[in-house]
C-alpha positions as CSV (number, residue, x, y, z in Angstrom):
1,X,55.1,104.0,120.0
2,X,52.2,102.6,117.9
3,X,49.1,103.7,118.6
4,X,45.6,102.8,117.8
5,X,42.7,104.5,117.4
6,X,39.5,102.6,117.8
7,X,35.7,104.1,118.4
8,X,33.0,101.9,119.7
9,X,29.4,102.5,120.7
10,X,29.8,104.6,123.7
11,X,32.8,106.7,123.0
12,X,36.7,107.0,121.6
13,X,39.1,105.3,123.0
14,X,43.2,105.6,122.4
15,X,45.3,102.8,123.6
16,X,49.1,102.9,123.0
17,X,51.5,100.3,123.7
18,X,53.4,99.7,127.2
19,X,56.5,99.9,126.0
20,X,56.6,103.5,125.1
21,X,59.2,105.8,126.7
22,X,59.3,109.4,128.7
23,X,58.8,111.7,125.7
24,X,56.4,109.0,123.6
25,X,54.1,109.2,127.1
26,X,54.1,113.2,127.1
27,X,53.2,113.5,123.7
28,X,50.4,110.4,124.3
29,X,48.9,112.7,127.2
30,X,49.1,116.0,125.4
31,X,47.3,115.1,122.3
32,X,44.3,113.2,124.3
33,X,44.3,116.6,126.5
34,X,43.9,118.7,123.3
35,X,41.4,116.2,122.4
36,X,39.2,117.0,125.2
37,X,37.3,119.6,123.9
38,X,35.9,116.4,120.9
39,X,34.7,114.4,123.7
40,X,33.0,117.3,125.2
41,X,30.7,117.9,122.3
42,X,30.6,114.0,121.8
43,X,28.9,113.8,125.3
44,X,26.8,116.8,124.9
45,X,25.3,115.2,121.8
46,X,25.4,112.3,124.1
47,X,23.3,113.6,126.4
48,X,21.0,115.3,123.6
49,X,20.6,111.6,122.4
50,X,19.7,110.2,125.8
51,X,23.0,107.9,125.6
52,X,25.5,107.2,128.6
53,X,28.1,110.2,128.8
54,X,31.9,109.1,129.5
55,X,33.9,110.0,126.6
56,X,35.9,112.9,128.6
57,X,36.6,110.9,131.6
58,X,38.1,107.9,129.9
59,X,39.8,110.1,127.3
60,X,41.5,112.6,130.1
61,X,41.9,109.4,132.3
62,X,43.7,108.2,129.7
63,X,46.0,110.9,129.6
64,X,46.6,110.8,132.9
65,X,48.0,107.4,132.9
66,X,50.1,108.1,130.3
67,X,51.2,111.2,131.9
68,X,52.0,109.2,134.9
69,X,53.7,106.5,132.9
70,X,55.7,108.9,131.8
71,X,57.2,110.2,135.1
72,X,57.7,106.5,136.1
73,X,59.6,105.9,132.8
74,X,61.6,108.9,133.3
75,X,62.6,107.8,137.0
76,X,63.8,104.6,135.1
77,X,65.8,106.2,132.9
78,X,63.7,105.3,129.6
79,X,63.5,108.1,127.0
């Protein structure tokens, strides 16, 4: 259930441990998808600034994993 926040040169990035369960991996995915609207300005200054544009794909990528993790956890039994 940790989860760390890192930024690096070309966007944000959330990771989160693998051993989270059902209700950890909802919450994961519905924080990065009320996030989305951040990235969105981040890669329209982004594209302002002439630099590569990917923050809102990895970030809602991201919360589709975890979204997905979270079924599979929950088909497990994992809470």
């Amino acid at each position: 259930m940790l989860q760390l926040l890192m930024k690096y040169k070309s966007g944000l990035i959330i990771k989160t441990t693998n051993n989270m369960g059902f209700f950890s991996n909802i919450v994961s995915a519905t924080i990065k998808t009320a996030l989305t609207p951040v990235a969105i300005v981040k890669d329209t200054v982004n594209i302002v600034t002439g630099n590569e544009v990917d923050s809102t794909k990895k970030l809602l990528e991201s919360a589709r994993e975890d979204a997905s993790d979270a079924f599979d956890d929950l088909g497990d039994g994992e809470f």
